[in-house]
C-alpha positions as semicolon CSV with decimal commas, in nm:
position;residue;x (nm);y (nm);z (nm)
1;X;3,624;-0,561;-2,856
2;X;3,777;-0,253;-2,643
3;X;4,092;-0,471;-2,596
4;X;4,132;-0,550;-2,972
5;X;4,050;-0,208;-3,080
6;X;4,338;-0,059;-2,818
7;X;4,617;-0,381;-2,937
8;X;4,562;-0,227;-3,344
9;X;4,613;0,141;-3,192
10;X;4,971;0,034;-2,993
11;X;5,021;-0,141;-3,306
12;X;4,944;0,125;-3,540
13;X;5,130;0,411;-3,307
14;X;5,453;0,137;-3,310
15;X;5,471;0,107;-3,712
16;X;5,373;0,561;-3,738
17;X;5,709;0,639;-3,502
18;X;5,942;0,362;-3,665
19;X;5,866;0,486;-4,019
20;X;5,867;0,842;-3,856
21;X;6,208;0,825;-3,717
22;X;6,344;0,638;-4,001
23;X;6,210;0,965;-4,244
24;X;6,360;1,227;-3,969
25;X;6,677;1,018;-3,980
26;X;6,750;1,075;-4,364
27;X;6,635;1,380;-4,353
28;X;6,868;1,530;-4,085
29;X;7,109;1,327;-4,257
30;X;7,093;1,513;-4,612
31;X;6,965;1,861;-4,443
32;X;7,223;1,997;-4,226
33;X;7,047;2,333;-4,260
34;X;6,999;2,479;-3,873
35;X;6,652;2,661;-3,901
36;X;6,525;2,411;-4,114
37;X;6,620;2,141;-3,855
38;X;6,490;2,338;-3,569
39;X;6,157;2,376;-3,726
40;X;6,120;2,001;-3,788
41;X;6,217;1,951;-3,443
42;X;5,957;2,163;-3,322
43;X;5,670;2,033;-3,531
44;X;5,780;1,685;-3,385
45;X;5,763;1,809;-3,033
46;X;5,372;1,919;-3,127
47;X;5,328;1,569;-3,252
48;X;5,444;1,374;-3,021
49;X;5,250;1,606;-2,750
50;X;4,961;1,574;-2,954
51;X;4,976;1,200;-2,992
52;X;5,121;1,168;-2,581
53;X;4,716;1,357;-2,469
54;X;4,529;1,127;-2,732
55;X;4,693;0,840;-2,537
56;X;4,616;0,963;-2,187
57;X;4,306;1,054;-2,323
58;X;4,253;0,699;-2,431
59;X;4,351;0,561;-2,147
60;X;4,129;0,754;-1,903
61;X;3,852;0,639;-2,135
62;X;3,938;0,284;-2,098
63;X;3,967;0,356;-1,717
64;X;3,697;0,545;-1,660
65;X;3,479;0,220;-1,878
66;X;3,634;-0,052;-1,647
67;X;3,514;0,118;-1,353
68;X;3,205;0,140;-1,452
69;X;3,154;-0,214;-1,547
70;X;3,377;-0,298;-1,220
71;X;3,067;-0,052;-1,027
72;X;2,816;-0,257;-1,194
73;X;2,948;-0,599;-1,133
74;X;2,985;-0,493;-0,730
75;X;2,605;-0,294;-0,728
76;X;2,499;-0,642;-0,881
77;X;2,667;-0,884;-0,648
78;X;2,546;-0,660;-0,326
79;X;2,207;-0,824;-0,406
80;X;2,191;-1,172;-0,285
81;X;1,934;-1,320;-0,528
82;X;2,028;-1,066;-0,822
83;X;2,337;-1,215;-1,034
84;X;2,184;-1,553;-1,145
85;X;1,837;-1,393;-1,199
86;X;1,998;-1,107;-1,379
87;X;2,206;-1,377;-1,568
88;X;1,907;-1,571;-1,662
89;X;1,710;-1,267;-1,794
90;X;1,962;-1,170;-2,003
91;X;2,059;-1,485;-2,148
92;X;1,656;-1,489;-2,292
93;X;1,698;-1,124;-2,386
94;X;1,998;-1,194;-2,596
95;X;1,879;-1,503;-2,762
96;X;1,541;-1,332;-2,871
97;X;1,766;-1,037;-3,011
98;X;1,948;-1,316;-3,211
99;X;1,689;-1,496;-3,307
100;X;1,380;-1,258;-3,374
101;X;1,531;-0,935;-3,430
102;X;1,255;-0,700;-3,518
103;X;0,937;-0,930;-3,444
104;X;0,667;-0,871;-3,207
105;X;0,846;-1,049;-2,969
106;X;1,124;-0,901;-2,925
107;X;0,879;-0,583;-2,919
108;X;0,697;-0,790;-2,611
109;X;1,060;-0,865;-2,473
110;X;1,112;-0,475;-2,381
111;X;0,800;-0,390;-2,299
112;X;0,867;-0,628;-2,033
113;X;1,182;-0,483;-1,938
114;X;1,064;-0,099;-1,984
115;X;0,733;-0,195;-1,737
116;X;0,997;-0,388;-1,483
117;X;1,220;-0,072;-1,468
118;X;0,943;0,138;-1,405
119;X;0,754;-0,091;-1,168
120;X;1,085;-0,031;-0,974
121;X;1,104;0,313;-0,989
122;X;0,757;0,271;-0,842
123;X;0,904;0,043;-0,539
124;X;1,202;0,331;-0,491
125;X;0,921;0,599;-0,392
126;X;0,781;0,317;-0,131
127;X;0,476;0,255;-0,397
128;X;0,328;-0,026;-0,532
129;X;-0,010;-0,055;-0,826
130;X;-0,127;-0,361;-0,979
131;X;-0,507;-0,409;-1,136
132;X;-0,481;-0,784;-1,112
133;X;-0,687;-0,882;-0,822
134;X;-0,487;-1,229;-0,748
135;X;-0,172;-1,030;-0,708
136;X;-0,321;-0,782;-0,518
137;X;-0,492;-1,075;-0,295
138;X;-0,193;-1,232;-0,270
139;X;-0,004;-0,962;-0,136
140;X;-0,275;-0,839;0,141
141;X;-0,249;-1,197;0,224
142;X;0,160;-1,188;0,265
143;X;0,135;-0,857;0,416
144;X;-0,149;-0,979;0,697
145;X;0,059;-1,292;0,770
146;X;0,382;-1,045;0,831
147;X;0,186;-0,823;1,073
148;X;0,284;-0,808;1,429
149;X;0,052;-0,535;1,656
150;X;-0,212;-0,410;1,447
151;X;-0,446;-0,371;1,131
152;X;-0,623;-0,091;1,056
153;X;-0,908;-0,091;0,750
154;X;-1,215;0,042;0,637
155;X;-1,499;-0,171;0,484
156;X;-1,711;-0,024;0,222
157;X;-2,022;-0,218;0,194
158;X;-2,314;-0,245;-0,004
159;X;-2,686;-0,345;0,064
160;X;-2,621;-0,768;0,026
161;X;-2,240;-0,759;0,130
162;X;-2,120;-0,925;-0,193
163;X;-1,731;-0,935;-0,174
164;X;-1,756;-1,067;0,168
165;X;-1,966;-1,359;0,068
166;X;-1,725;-1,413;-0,203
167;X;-1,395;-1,690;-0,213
168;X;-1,194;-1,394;-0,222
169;X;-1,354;-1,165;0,090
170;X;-1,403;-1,576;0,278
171;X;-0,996;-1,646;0,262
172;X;-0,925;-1,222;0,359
173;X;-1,144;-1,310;0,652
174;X;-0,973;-1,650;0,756
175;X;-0,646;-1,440;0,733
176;X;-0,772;-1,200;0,963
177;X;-0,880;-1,474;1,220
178;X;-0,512;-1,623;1,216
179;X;-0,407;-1,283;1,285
180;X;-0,614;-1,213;1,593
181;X;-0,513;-1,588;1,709
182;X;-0,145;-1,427;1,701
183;X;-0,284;-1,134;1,896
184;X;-0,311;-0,848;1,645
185;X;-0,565;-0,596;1,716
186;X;-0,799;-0,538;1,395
187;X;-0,950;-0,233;1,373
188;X;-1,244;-0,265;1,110
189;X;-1,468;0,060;1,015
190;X;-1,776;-0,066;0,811
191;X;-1,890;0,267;0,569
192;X;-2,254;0,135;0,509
193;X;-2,493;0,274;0,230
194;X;-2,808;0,085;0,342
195;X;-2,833;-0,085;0,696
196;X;-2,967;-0,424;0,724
197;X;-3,027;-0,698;0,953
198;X;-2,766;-0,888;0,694
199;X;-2,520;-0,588;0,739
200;X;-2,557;-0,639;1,148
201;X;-2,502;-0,982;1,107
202;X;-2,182;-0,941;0,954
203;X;-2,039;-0,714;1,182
204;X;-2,146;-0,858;1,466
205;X;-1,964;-1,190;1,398
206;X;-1,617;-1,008;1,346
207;X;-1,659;-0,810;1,687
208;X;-1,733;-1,134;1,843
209;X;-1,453;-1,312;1,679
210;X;-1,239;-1,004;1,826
211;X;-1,205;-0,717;1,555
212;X;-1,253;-0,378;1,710
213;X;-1,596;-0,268;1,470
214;X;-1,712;0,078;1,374
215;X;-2,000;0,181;1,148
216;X;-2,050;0,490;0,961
217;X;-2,327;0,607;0,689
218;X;-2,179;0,700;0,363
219;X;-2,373;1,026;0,307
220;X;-2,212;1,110;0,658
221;X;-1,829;1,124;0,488
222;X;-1,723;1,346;0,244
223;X;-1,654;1,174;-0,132
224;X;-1,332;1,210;-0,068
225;X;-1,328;0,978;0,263
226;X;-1,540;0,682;0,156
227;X;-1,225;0,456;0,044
228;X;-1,126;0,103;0,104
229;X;-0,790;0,129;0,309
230;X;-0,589;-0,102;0,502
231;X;-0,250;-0,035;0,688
232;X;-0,063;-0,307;0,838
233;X;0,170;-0,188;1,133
234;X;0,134;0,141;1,040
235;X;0,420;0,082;0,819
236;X;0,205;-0,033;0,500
237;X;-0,141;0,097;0,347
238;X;-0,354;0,015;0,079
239;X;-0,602;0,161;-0,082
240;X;-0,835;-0,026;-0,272
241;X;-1,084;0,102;-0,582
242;X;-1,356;-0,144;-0,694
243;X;-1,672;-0,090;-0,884
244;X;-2,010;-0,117;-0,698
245;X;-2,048;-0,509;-0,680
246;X;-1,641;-0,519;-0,523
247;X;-1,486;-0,567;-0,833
248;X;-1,104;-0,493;-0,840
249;X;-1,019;-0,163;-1,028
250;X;-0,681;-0,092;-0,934
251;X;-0,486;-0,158;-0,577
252;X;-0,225;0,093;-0,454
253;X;-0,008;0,039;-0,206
254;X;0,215;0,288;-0,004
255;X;0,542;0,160;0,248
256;X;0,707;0,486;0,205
257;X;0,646;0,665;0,590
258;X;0,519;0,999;0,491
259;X;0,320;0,834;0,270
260;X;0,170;0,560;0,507
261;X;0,164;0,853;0,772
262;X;-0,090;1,047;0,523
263;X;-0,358;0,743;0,563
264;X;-0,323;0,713;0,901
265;X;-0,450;1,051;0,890
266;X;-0,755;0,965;0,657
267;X;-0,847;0,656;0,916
268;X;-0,855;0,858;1,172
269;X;-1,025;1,137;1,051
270;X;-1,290;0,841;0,908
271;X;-1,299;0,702;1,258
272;X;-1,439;1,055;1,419
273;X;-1,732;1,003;1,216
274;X;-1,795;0,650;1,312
275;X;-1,952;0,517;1,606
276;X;-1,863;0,156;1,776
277;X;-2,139;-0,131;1,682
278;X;-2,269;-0,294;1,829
279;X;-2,372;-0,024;2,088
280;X;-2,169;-0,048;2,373
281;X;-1,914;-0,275;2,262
């Protein structure tokens, strides 16, 4: 479209100057009047200056537009698995424009986009929030199987244990042993609200299976440090808010180093409260 546009402006600018200099060329012909001469030649000169910066002009903007796309096409290709994806995704956005312009689909279409763009800005600032809890499994599970030296969580837990005993807590736990089979250390403090033989149980069976286990009463911590965190590495955290049977609420996750650095802090200043258990181990 730019190229078309800029062949009818050459073409235009071609026809203005021959019928211009065919007009001058009869009228210096007939006029042989000095000033009046002079002053055509002069308003000329202002044209063609005129007409010489809207060309520059032009052409810087037509510069200036194929370096951009020419940035784009290079910040594109720099990304391995970008250009077909990015091909693919806009091939669907383009045929929905063209085919349901208006509907709620197209509506659905940006949304899409406008919640990918910002899930990225997200990922820029080293953070990460979903409320789904099979995406948020999923990843705890990719970013277990990743570690190399060391996890680091706390365990809120409630009087019958309920998440543990559930699919979900039962494969988090079988990641965990595959971990300390590749020799990371798992650091595990249990924040308790009532303690029962069941609760012992539980804990016991980890620190024999090799996690390093803590226990602390609730009412012991202030509100603001009974959380559900994990950091992998210290070079990734979570924190994880649930509803009083476990349920997922949201999952927030932090790779950003200040950021990661900040609940390494909380941990630790969890862990002064808490006291090894079983006794002695």
């Amino acid at each position: 479209m730019q190229r078309r546009g800029q062949s009818n402006s050459e073409r235009l600018a071609l026809i203005v100057g021959v019928i211009l200099s065919a007009v001058l060329g009869v009228f210096f012909y007939i006029k042989t009047d000095v000033a009046t001469a002079m002053a055509t030649y002069a308003g000329l000169v202002g044209i063609v200056i005129t007409l010489q910066i809207e060309s520059a002009l032009r052409e810087r903007r037509l510069a200036d537009e194929l370096t951009r796309q020419q940035r784009l096409v290079s910040r594109v290709e720099s990304i391995g698995w970008l250009p077909d994806l990015l091909d693919e995704a806009l091939d669907a956005l383009d045929e929905i424009e063209r085919k349901r312009p208006g509907t709620v689909g197209a509506d659905l279409a940006r949304r899409a986009f406008t919640a990918f763009v910002a899930q990225t800005r997200d990922l820029r600032r080293g953070r990460y929030s979903t409320t789904l809890e099979g995406v948020a499994l999923a990843l705890v599970r990719e970013l277990t199987e990743r570690t190399q030296h060391n996890i680091r969580g706390t365990s809120p837990v409630s009087g019958n244990l309920q998440w543990w005993q559930t699919a979900q807590g039962q494969a988090y736990w079988r990641g965990n042993l595959e971990a300390l089979r590749r020799g990371v250390a798992i650091h595990r403090i249990f924040v308790y609200q009532t303690w029962n033989d069941q609760l012992a149980a539980l804990i016991e069976a980890q620190r024999a299976s090799g996690v390093r286990t803590l226990r602390v009463a609730a009412e012991k911590l202030p509100p603001t440090l009974r959380v559900n965190l994990s950091i992998w590495d210290d070079a990734a955290g979570l924190e994880r808010r649930g509803n009083s049977v476990g349920d997922l609420i949201d999952s927030d996750y932090v790779f950003a180093p200040p950021d990661v650095q900040t609940m390494l802090e909380r941990y630790t200043t969890i862990e002064s409260y808490a006291e090894p258990w079983p006794i002695g181990a």
